[in-house]
N, C-alpha and C positions, 0 to 999 in steps of 0.2 A: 504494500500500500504506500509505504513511502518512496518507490520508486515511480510511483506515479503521482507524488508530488503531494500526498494525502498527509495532512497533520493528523497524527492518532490521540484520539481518547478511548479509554473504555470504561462502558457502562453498563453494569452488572445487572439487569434485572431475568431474574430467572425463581418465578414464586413455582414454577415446575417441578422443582429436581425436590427429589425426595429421598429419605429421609433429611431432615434436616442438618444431620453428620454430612451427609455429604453434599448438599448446600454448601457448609463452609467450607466442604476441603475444596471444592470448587472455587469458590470465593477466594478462598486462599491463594490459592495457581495464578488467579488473574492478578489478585495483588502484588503480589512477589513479582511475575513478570513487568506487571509494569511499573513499578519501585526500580528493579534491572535497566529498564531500557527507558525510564525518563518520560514517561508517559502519565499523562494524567489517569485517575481512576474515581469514576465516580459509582456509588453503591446505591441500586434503586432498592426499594423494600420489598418484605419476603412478601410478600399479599398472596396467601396461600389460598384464601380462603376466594378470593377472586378468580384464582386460577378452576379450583373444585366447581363453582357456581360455572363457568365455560365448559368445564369438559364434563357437567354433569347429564348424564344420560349418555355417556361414549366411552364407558369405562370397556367396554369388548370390541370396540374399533382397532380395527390393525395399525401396526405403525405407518405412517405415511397417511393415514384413511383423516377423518373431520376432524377427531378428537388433535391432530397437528396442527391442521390450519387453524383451531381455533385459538388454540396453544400459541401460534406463530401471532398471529391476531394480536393476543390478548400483549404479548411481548414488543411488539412492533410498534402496535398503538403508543404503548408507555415512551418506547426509545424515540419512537418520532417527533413526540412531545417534547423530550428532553433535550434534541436537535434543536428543534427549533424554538425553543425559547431560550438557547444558549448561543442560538446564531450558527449553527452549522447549516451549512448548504446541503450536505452529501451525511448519509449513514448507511451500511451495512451491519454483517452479519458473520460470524465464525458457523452457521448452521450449515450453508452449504457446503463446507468443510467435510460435514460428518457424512460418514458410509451411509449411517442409520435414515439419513433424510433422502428425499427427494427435491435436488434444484431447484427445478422451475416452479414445484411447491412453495418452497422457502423464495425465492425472488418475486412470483408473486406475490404473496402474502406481504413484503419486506416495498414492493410499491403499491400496493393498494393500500398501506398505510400511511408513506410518504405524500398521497394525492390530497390528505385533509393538511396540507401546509403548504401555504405558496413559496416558490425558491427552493422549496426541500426534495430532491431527490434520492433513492433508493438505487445506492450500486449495487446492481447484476454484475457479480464477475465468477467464472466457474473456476472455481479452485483448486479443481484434481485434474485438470488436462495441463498438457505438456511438462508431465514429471511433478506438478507442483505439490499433489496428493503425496508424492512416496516424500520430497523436500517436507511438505510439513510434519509427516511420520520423523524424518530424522532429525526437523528442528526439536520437535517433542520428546525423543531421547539426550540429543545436546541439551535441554535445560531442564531433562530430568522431571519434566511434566507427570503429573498423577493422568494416570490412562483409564477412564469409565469405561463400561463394559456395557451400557445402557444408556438411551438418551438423557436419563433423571427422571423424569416423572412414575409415579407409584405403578402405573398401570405396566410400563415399560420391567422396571423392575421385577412384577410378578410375571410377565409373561417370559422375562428372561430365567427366572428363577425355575418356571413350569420345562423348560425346554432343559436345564439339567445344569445350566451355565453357573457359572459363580465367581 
């Protein structure tokens, strides 16, 4: 991002990830990283209960299925907010990163929240083509990154737990 001239902040809101143990050891990763690299960091609130009231009724939705978008929603809305009442033009997303998602889910989801602020844009950028996926596997080793094994949210968790994983 900074090679395309992007000043970075990051801003934590994730009232998804569950348990709340590891909520913080998430929390934690981001902070340490960006304390490391001179980046601001800002911490949205756990609002758990906001999240629950979205994904209620989509607790057996597959991963990628409503219970994300709405998830992505509920996330997006918040960060857009926090865009632009701080004056950023541009915000994305570390989701399209993950295996667990689907792209053009998360970049949708990531500009139709962008469309309720004027000037605010949503970078679309696919971040597993040309090598960049297996680079951020091995920036993730280089800084000794904690490695989730599940998107965060509960439902993720049990379904990963039901398939034998741990």
């Amino acid at each position: 991002m900074r090679s395309a001239g992007l000043e970075l902040t990051i801003f934590f809101y994730n009232p998804n990830i569950h348990p709340r143990r590891e909520y913080e050891i998430r929390k934690e990763e981001n902070i340490r990283y960006a304390q490391v690299h001179g980046i601001p960091f800002f911490d949205g609130d756990y609002d758990v209960k906001e999240w629950f009231e979205r994904a209620k009724d989509l607790e057996h939705e597959p991963e990628r299925g409503e219970r994300c978008s709405r998830c992505f929603d509920l996330r997006f809305e918040r960060t857009a907010l926090f865009a632009y009442e701080n004056d950023f033009t541009v915000f994305t997303s570390s989701l399209g990163f993950s295996r667990w998602k689907d792209l053009r889910q998360v970049n949708e989801r990531g500009e139709h929240a962008a469309l309720h602020y004027p000037g605010l844009s949503y970078w679309t950028h696919n971040w597993r083509k040309n090598g960049r996926q297996q680079r951020g596997i091995e920036i993730s080793r280089e800084e000794d990154f904690y490695r989730q094994i599940y998107c965060g949210c509960v439902y993720s968790l049990r379904d990963m737990r039901a398939r034998g994983a741990s």
